[in-house]
LOGU-741078 format. One line per 3 residues: number of its first residue (from 1); their letters; for each residue x, y, z of C-alpha. Coordinates in nm, 2 decimals. Layout:
% residues N
NUM) a) X Y Z  ...
% end
This chain:
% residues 621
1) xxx) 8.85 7.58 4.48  8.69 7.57 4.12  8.34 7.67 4.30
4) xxx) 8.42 7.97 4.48  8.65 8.09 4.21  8.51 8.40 4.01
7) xxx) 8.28 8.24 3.69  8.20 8.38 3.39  7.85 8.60 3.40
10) xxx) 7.83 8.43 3.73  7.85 8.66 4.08  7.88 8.46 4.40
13) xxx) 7.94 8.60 4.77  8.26 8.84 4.71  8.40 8.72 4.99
16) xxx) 8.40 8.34 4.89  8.58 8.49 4.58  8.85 8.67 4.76
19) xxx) 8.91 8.40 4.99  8.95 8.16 4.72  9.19 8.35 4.48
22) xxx) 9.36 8.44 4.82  9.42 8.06 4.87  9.48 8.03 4.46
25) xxx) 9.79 8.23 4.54  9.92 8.04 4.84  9.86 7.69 4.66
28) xxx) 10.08 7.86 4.40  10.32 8.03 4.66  10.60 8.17 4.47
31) xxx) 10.56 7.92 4.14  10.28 8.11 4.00  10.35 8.14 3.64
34) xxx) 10.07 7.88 3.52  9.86 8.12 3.67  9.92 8.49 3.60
37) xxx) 9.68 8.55 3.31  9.41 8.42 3.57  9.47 8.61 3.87
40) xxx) 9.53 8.90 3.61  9.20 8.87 3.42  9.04 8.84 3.76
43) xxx) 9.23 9.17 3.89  9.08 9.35 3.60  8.77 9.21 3.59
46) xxx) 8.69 9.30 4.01  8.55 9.64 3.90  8.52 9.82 4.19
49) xxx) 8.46 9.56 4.42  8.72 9.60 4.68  8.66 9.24 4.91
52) xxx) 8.83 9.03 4.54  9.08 9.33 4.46  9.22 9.20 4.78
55) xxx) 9.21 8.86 4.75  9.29 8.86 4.42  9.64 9.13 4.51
58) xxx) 9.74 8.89 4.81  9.71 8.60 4.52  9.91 8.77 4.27
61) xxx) 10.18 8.89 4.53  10.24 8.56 4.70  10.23 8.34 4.38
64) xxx) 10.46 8.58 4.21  10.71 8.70 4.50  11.03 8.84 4.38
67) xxx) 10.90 8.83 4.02  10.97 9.22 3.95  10.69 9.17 3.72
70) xxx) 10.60 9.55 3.57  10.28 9.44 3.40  10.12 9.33 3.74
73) xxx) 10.30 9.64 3.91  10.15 9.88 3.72  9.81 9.69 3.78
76) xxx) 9.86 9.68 4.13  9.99 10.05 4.15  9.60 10.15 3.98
79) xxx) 9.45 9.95 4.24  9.64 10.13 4.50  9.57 10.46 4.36
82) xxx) 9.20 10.43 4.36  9.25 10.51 4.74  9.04 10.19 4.87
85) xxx) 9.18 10.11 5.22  9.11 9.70 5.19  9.23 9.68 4.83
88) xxx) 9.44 9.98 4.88  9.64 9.75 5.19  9.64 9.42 4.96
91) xxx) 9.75 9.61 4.67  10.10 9.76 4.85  10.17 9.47 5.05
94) xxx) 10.17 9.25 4.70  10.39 9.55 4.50  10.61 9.45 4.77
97) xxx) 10.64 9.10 4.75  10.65 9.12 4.33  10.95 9.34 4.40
100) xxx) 11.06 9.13 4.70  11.49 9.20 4.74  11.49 9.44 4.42
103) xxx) 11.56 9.76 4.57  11.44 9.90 4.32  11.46 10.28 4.37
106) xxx) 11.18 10.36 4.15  10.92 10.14 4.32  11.03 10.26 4.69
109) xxx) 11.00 10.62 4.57  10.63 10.60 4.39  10.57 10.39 4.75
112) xxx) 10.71 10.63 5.02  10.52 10.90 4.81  10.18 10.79 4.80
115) xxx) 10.24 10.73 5.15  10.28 11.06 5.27  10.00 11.12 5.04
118) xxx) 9.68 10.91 5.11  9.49 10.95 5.48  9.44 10.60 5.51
121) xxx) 9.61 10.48 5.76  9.59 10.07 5.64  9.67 10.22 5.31
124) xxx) 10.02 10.34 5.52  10.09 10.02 5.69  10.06 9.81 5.36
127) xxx) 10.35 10.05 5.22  10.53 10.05 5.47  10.58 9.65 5.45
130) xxx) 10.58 9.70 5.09  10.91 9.90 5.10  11.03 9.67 5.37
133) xxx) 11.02 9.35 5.13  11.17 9.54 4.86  11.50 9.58 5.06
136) xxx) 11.49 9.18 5.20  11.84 9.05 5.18  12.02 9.37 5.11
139) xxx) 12.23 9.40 5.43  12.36 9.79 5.44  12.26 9.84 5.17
142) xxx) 11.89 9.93 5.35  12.07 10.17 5.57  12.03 10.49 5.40
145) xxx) 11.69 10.40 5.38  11.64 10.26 5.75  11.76 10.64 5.79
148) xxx) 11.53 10.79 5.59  11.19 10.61 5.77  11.31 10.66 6.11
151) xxx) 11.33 11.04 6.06  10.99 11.06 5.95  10.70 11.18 6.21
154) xxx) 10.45 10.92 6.09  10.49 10.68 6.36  10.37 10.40 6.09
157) xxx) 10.67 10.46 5.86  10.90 10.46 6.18  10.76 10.07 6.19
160) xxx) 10.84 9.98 5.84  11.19 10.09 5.94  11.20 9.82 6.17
163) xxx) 11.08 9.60 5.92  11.31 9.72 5.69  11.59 9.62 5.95
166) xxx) 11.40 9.26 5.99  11.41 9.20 5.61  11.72 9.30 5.54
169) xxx) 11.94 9.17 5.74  11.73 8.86 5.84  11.92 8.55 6.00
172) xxx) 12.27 8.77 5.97  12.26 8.84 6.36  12.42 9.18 6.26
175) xxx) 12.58 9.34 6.51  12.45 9.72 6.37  12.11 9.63 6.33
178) xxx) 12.07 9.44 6.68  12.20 9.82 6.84  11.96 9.97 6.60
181) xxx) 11.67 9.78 6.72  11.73 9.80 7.08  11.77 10.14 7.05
184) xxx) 11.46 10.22 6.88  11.29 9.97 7.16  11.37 10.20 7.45
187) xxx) 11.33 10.51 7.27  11.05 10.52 7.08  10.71 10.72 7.12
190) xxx) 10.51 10.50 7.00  10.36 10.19 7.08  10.36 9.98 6.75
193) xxx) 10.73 10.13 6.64  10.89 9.94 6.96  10.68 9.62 6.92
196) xxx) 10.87 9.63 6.57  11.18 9.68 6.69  11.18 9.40 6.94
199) xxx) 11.01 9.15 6.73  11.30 9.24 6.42  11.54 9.13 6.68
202) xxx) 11.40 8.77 6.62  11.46 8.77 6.28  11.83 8.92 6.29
205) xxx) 11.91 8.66 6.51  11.66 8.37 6.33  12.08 8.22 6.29
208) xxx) 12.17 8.19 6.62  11.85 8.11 6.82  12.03 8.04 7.13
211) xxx) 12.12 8.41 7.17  11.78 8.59 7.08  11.65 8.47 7.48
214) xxx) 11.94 8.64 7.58  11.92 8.97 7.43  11.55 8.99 7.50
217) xxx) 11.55 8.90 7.88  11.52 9.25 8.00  11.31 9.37 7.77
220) xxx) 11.08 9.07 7.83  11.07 9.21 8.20  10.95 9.61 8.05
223) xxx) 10.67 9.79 8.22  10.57 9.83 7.87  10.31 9.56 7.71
226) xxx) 10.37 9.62 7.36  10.76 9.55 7.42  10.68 9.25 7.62
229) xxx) 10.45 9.12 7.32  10.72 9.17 7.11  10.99 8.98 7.27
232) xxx) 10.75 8.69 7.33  10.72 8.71 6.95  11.10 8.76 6.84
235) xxx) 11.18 8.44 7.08  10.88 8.24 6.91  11.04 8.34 6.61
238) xxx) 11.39 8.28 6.64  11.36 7.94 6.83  11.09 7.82 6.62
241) xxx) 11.09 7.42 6.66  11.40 7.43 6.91  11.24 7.32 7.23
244) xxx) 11.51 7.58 7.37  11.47 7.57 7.75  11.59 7.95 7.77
247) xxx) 11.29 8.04 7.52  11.04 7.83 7.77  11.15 7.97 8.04
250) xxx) 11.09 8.34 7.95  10.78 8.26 7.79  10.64 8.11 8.11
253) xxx) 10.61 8.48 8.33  10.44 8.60 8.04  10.15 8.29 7.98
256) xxx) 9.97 8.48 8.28  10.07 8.80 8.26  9.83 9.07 8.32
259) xxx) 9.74 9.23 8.00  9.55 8.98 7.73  9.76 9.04 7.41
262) xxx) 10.07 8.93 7.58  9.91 8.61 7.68  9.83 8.57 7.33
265) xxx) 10.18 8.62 7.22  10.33 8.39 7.52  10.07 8.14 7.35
268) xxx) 10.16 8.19 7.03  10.55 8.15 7.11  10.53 7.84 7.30
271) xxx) 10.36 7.68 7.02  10.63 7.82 6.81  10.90 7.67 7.02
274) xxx) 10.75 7.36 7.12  10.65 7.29 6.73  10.71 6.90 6.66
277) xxx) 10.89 6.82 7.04  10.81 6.44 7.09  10.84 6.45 7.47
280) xxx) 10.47 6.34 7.52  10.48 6.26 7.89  10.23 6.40 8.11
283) xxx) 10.42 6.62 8.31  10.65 6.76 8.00  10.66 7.08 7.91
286) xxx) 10.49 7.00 7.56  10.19 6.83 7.79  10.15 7.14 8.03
289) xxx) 10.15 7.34 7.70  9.87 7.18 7.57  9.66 7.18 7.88
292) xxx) 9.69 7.54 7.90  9.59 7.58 7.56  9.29 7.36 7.60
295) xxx) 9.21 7.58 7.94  9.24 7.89 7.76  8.97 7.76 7.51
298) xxx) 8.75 7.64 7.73  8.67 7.91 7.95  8.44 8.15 7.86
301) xxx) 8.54 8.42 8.09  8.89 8.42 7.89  8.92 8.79 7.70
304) xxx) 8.87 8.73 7.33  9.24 8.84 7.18  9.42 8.56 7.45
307) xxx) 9.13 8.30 7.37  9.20 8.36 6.97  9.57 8.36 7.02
310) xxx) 9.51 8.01 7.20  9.35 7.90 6.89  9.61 7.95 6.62
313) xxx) 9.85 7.82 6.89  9.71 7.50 6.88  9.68 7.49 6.51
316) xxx) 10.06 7.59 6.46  10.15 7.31 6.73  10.01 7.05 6.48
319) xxx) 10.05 7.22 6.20  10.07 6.94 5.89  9.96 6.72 6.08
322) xxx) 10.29 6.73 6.29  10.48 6.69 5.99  10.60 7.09 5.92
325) xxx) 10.81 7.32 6.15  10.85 7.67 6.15  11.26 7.74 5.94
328) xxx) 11.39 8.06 5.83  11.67 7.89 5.74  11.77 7.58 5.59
331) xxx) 11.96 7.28 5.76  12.30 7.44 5.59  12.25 7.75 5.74
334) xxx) 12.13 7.91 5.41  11.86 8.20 5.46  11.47 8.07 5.38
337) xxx) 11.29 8.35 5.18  10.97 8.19 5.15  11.01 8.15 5.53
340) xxx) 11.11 8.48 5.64  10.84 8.68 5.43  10.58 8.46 5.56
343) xxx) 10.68 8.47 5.93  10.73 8.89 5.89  10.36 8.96 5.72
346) xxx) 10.21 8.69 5.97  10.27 8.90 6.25  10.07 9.16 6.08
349) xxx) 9.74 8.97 6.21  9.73 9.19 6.47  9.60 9.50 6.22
352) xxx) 9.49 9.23 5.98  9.37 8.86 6.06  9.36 8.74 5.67
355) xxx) 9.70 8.77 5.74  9.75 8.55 5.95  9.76 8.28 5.68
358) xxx) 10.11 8.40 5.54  10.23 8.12 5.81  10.21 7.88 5.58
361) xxx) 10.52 8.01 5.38  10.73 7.93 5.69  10.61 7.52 5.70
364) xxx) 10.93 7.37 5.63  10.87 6.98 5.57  11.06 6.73 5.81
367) xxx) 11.10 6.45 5.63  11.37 6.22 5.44  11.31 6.18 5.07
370) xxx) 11.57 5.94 4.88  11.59 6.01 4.47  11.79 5.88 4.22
373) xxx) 11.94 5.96 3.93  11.59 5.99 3.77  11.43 6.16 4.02
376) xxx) 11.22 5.88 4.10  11.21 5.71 4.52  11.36 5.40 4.52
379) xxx) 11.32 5.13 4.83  11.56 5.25 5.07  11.56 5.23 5.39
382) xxx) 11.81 5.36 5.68  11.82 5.29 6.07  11.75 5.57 6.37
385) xxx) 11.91 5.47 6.63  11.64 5.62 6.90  11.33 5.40 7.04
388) xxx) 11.01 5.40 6.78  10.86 5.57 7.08  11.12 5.88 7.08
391) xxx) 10.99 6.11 6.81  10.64 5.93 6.78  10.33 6.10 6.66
394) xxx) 10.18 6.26 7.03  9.89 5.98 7.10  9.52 6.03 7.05
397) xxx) 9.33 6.30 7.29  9.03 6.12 7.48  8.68 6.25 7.60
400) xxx) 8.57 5.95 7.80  8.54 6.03 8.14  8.65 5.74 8.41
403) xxx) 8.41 5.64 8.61  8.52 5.50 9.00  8.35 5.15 9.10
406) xxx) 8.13 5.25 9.44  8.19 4.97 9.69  7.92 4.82 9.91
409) xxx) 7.95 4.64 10.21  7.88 4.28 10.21  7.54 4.25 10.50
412) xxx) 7.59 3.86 10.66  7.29 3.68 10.78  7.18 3.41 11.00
415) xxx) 7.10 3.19 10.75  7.47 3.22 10.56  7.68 2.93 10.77
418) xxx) 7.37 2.68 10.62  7.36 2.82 10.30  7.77 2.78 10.30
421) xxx) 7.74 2.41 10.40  7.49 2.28 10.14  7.70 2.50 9.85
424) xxx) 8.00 2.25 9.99  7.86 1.98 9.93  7.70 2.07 9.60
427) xxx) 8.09 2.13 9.48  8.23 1.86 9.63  7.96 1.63 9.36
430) xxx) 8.04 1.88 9.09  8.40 1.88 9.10  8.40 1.51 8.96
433) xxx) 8.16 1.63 8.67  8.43 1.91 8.64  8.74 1.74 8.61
436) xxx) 8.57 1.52 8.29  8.48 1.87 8.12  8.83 1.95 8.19
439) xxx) 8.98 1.73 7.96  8.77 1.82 7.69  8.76 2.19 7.68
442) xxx) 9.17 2.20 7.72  9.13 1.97 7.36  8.86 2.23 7.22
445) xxx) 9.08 2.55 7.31  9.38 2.40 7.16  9.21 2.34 6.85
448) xxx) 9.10 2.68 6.82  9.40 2.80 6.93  9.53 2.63 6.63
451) xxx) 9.25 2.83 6.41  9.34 3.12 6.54  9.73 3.08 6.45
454) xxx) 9.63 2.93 6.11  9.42 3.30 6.06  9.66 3.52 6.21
457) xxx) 9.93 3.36 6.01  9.71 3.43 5.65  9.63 3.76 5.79
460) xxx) 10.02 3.83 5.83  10.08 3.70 5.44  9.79 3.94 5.35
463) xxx) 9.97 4.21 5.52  10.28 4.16 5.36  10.12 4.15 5.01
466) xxx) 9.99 4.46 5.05  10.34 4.62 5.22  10.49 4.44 4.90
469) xxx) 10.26 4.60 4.67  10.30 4.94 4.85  10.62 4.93 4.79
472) xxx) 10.77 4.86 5.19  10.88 4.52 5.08  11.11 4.40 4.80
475) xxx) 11.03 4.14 4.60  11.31 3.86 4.70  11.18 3.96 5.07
478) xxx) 10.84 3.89 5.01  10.89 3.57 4.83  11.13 3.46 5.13
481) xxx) 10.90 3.58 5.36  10.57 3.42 5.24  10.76 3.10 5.12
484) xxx) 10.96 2.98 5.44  10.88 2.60 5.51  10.70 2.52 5.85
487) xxx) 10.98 2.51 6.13  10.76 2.39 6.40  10.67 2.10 6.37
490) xxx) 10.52 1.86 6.69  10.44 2.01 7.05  10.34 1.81 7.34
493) xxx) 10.33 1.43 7.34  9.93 1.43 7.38  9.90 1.65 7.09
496) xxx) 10.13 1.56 6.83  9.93 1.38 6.64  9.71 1.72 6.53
499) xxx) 10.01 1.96 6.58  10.16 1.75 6.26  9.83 1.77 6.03
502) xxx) 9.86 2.15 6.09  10.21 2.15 5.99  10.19 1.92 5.68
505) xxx) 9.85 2.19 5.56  10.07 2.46 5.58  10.35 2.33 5.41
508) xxx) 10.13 2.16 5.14  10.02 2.51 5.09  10.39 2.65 5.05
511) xxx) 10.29 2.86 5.33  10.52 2.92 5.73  10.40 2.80 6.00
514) xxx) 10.28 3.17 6.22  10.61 3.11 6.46  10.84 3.05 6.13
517) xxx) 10.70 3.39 6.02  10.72 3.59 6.32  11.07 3.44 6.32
520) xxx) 11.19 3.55 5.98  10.97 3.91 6.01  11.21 3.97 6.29
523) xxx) 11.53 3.87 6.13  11.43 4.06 5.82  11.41 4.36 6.07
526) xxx) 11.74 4.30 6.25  11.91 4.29 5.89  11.72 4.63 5.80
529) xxx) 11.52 4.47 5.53  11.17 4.60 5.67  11.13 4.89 5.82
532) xxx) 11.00 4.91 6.19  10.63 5.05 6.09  10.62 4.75 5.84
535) xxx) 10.70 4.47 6.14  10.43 4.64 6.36  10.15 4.63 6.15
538) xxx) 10.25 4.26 6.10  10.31 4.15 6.43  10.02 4.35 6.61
541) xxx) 9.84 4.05 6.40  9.94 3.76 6.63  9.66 3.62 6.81
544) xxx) 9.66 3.69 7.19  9.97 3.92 7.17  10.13 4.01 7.52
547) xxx) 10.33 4.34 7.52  10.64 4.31 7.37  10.95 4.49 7.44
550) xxx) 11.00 4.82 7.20  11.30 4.80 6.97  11.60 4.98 7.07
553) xxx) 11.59 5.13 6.72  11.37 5.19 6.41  11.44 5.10 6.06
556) xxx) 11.26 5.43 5.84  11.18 5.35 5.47  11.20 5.63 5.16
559) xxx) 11.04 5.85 5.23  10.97 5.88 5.60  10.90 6.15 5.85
562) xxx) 11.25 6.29 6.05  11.23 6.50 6.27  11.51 6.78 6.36
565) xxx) 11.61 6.66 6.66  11.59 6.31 6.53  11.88 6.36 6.27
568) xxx) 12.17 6.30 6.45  12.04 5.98 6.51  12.02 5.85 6.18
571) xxx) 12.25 5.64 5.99  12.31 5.41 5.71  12.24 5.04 5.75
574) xxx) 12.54 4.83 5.69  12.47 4.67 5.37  12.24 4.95 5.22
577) xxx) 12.25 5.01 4.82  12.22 5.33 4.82  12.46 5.62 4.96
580) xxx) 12.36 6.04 5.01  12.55 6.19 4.72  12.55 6.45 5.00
583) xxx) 12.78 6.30 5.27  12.61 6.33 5.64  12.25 6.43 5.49
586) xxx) 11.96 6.27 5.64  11.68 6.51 5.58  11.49 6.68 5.30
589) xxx) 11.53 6.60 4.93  11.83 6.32 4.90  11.98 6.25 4.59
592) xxx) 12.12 5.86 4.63  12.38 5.70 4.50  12.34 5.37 4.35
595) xxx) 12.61 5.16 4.45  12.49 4.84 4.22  12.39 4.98 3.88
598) xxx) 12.41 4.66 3.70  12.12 4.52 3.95  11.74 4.61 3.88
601) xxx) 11.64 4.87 4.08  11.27 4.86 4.28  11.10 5.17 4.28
604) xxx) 10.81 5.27 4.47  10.49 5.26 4.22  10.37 5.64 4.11
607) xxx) 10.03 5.67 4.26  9.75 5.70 4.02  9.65 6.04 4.12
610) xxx) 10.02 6.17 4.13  10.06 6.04 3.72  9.69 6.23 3.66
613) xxx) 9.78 6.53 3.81  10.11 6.54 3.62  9.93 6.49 3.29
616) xxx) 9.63 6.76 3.35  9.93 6.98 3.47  10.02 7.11 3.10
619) xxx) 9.66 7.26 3.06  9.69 7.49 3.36  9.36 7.67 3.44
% end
């Protein structure tokens, strides 16, 4: 980012700027203390330019959420005051997120006043979500205040209310809100206010995501478009990552509904729902999906909100690279905040696309990380008792187009029964000069065969020096591995003669034979002592290799990728060192139990970069 950043006595686009300290603040997303006094230098030093004041506001706020930092308020409130609608928006929606759960009567009062105040209506809105976040977590104690917005006559305040509700009593599945909500849904003048209500649902009931389809299914069916957007959205949002069948199946109507932003948000949802579900078949719901999203980008008759919705749809199906799903809450049950700010402001791009890149704060890694005592990854590995193929990576898309032989039938002439009998006797001399070849190209393709095993077999050594150096192999595993005597020794009667030379090189080398390796590769992996992606990338080494049966199972090393619906699968291996100090836990961060002190402990080598980063980490910017 150091190039777009703002420079010294140096003006670039102030739009690169923006952009930049926006991303700044989401690099730093709620850790952004090595970075204040920069995003505050740059606040003052903006002037009047009102494309950085809001980049440089979404920074602070997001780097600094729930900070109840005064200094940057009271900046933030003089950028609001000035009355600029872009920096005016950015401004309130980060006083919100500095005093994100607070409460804090003083800041909702100089909010809702400034509100009624200014004639800018995106000025309004940022307020309005600005007073939302203050009340996050609070419960009932946001009612009085719920009260207060729905009672006003600016329908915009009425929509923070439902915001308000969304924040506040987020993944509770209150009973009180879900009847406020509804109510406001059905009753509502306007537009936006009932969109809000419908999509808070979704976060009330972000808990229990079997229920939100459910609750929504009529209002799914409502004459009204902005009501149907929103219940596309609070399922999306509630389900996220579930693969819930209910979710799919109300989504479906709604893919090719009618009116174009409620394709978008049926888009949108899907992806939300279907986030990280390894059913790759062609004719699974995940493939369809995808078709339809490719379809949707493709045509160029498609209205313009449906074809961008289709966009980010596809980017939040394989969103980190397949390795992040959407979780407001954690695998305990215990409320996300990061998560559920990120996921509220993100469906804000529809008065704002910047905002659309608060998603991010709701990418909740799936993966297994073991640590120990000193927070460092040893080599662990533990078994999933599903196929490799189960929750695989989806494989590669392909362009090439497959082109269907043409046929042509064969003419027959006069002259073919001669031409036939003169080819027959021209074979019948050949076959004798045949037979002699015979003998010696069998010889030449078993002595390349040979080759071939002798390089496949130093190739696979290679491999396993590198795995070892990695840190996928253990020591005492790579020396067994690479030091096993030649089994095979001898094959046919003809050929034993050669077959011995090749065994006596290899073990004058002190290297296996290629079928002693495979043999002890695949042993190692029965035991658990190699993990399954290890044994692959060794055995796909084996010269002319017929398709082999997949494993019933996969060993995973530290740290590997685990999907949600792949934890109940895991396990322990029988004889494995360490144990979760967290009985049952087989995701996230894992603090291991060693259950061999005394013995020297293999850890997995600290990258290079990761040891340089952590030293230039002190300096800050």
């Amino acid at each position: 980012l150091a190039p777009s950043l703002p420079q010294a006595g140096m003006s670039a686009s102030p739009y690169s700027e923006g952009g930049a300290l926006f991303a700044l603040g989401i690099i730093h997303a709620n850790h952004g203390h090595s970075i204040r006094a920069y995003l505050l230098d740059a606040l003052r030093s903006a002037g009047t330019n009102e494309v950085v004041q809001h980049g440089c506001a979404l920074g602070i706020g997001i780097s600094m959420m729930g900070s109840e930092d005064e200094d940057l308020y009271e900046e933030l409130k003089g950028v609001l005051f000035n009355d600029s609608a872009v920096a005016g928006e950015a401004a309130a929606l980060a006083m919100g997120l500095l005093m994100l759960g607070s409460a804090s009567p003083k800041a909702i009062e100089e909010m809702l006043g400034y509100a009624h105040d200014t004639a800018h209506e995106k000025i309004i809105r940022g307020l309005a979500i600005g007073i939302a976040l203050c009340m996050y977590g609070r419960e009932e104690e946001a009612d009085p205040l719920v009260t207060t917005l729905l009672h006003e006559q600016d329908p915009i305040l009425r929509y923070g209310a439902m915001y308000t509700i969304a924040f506040a009593f987020a993944a509770t599945g209150s009973n009180a809100a879900l009847r406020k909500c509804l109510h406001v849904a059905v009753s509502d003048v306007s537009d936006d206010v009932r969109r809000a209500a419908v999509i808070a649902i979704g976060f009330v009931l972000a808990n229990t995501p079997a229920q939100c389809p459910r609750v929504v299914k009529l209002l799914a069916e409502s004459y009204n478009p902005h009501v149907r957007y929103g219940s596309a959205f609070a399922v999306g949002i509630s389900c996220a990552g579930s693969g819930s069948k209910e979710a799919l199946e109300l989504l479906t109507p709604m893919l090719s509904d009618p009116v174009d932003y409620v394709r978008q948000g049926a888009l949108l949802a899907s992806s939300m729902v279907l986030m990280q579900s390894a059913d790759h078949k062609a004719d699974s719901k995940l493939s369809k999906h995808r078709e339809d999203l490719r379809k949707v980008v493709g045509d160029k008759h498609e209205d313009t909100m449906t074809k961008f919705g289709a966009i980010v749809a596809t980017g939040l199906l394989d969103a980190g690279g397949r390795n992040v799903t959407i979780g407001l809450t954690s695998r305990t049950g215990n409320k996300i905040m990061p998560a559920i700010v990120g996921m509220g402001i993100f469906s804000h791009f529809w008065f704002w696309h910047p905002l659309l890149l608060f998603v991010s704060l709701a990418f909740t890694p799936t993966a297994a990380i073991g640590l120990n005592a000193d927070l460092r990854m040893p080599q662990w590995r533990f078994k999933s008792g599903a196929p490799p193929s189960a929750f695989a990576y989806p494989p590669p898309t392909s362009n090439e187009k497959k082109e269907v032989a043409s046929t042509v039938a064969t003419a027959s002439l006069s002259t073919t029964a001669k031409a036939a009998k003169i080819d027959k006797a021209k074979k019948a001399e050949a076959e004798a000069a045949e037979k002699a070849k015979a003998a010696e190209r069998a010889e030449e393709e078993r002595v390349a065969k040979e080759k071939a095993d002798l390089a496949a077999r130093d190739a696979m050594l290679a491999k396993l020096t590198e795995l070892h150096k990695r840190g996928s192999l253990s020591g005492v595993l790579h020396a067994s591995l690479t030091g096993v005597a030649a089994k095979s020794e001898g094959g046919g009667a003809g050929d034993a003669g050669d077959a011995m030379d090749t065994s006596a090189d290899a073990g004058a080398a002190g290297k296996p034979s290629l079928e002693a390796l495979v043999g002890e590769v695949r042993e190692a992996h029965a035991r658990g002592d190699i993990s399954t992606a290890a044994v692959a990338a060794v055995l796909k080494l084996q010269p002319d290799k017929a398709d082999e049966a997949e494993f019933d199972f996969e060993v995973l090393e530290n740290p590997s990728r685990v999907l949600r619906s792949q934890e109940r699968f895991c396990s322990l291996l029988p004889a494995s060192r360490y144990e979760p100090v967290a009985k049952g836990r087989t995701s996230g961060v894992i603090m291991l139990k060693d259950t061999a002190p005394d013995a020297e402990e293999e850890l997995l080598p600290l990258p290079a970069a990761l040891a340089a980063a952590s030293e230039a980490a002190d300096g800050g910017l």
